[in-house]
C-alpha positions, -999 to 999 in steps of 0.1 A, spaced: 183 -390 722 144 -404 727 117 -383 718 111 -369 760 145 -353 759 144 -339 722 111 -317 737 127 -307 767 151 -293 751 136 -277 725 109 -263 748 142 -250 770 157 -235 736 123 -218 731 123 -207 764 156 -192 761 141 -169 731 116 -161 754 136 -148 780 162 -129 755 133 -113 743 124 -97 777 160 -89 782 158 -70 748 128 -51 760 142 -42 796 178 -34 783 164 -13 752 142 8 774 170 19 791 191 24 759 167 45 747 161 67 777 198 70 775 199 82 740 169 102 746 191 119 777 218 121 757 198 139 721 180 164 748 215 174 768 239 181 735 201 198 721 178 211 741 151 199 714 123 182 731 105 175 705 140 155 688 140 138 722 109 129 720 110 113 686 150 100 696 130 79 723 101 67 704 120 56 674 146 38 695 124 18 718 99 11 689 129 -2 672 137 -24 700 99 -33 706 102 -50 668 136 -62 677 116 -81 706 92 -89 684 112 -111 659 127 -130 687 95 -140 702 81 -150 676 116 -172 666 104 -186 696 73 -197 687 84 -212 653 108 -232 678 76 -245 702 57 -250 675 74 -266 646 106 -286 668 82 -299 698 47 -308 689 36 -297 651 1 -305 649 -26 -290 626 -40 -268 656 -2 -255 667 -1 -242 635 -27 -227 631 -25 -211 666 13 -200 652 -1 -186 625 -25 -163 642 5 -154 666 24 -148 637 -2 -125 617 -5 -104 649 27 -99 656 32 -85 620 5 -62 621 19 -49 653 50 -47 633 39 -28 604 23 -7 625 53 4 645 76 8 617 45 26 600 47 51 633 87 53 637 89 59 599 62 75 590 59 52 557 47 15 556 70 -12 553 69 -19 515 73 12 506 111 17 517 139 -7 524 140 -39 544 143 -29 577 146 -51 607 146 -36 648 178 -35 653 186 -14 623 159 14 635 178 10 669 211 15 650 194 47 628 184 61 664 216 51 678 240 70 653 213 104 652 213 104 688 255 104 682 255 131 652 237 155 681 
């Protein structure tokens, strides 16, 4: 495989995280209007529906999150790893985990460190099983 085809495909496989990442976003919303219908009809509560939603999608916001920036490590590291890709990755990177400890800091109330590991998909699971105790 020359060096032409290697890129193309990488840059197709980073590509691919790109797009499952929007998928996540687009198909989450929904999932967590669903479970936000489903918390307010068994409930009533809107203030449980309220927080059902926002933990859910911010769960699948992070979720989203991690896959992009897979992506990225993809583009960057697989097709052309220069000194300034890196460095642009790493500012992508540092921004994408302050956004992250900021949302987990909002859905749980506590940051990151101070609980444990947590990824999106298990506060999307966490919302997923409270919106099912309801």
């Amino acid at each position: 495989m020359d060096d032409s085809t290697y890129t193309h495909w990488m840059l197709t496989v980073a590509q691919a995280f790109e797009i499952a990442a929007a998928l996540i976003l687009i198909i989450g919303l929904f999932f967590a209007f669903f479970l936000a219908i489903r918390v307010y009809r068994s409930t009533h509560d809107g203030g449980l529906t309220y927080r059902t939603l926002r933990q859910s999608f911010g769960g699948v916001i992070l979720l989203g999150l991690e896959v992009l920036v897979a992506g990225d490590l993809i583009r960057t590291v697989a097709v052309a790893p220069t000194l300034n890709n890196v460095v642009v990755l790493g500012l992508i990177v540092l921004i994408r985990t302050f956004l992250s400890f900021s949302l987990e800091i909002e859905i749980d109330g506590v940051p990151p460190w101070r609980r444990g590991l947590v990824s999106g998909a298990t506060v999307v699971r966490n919302a997923a099983q409270a919106a099912s105790t309801q």
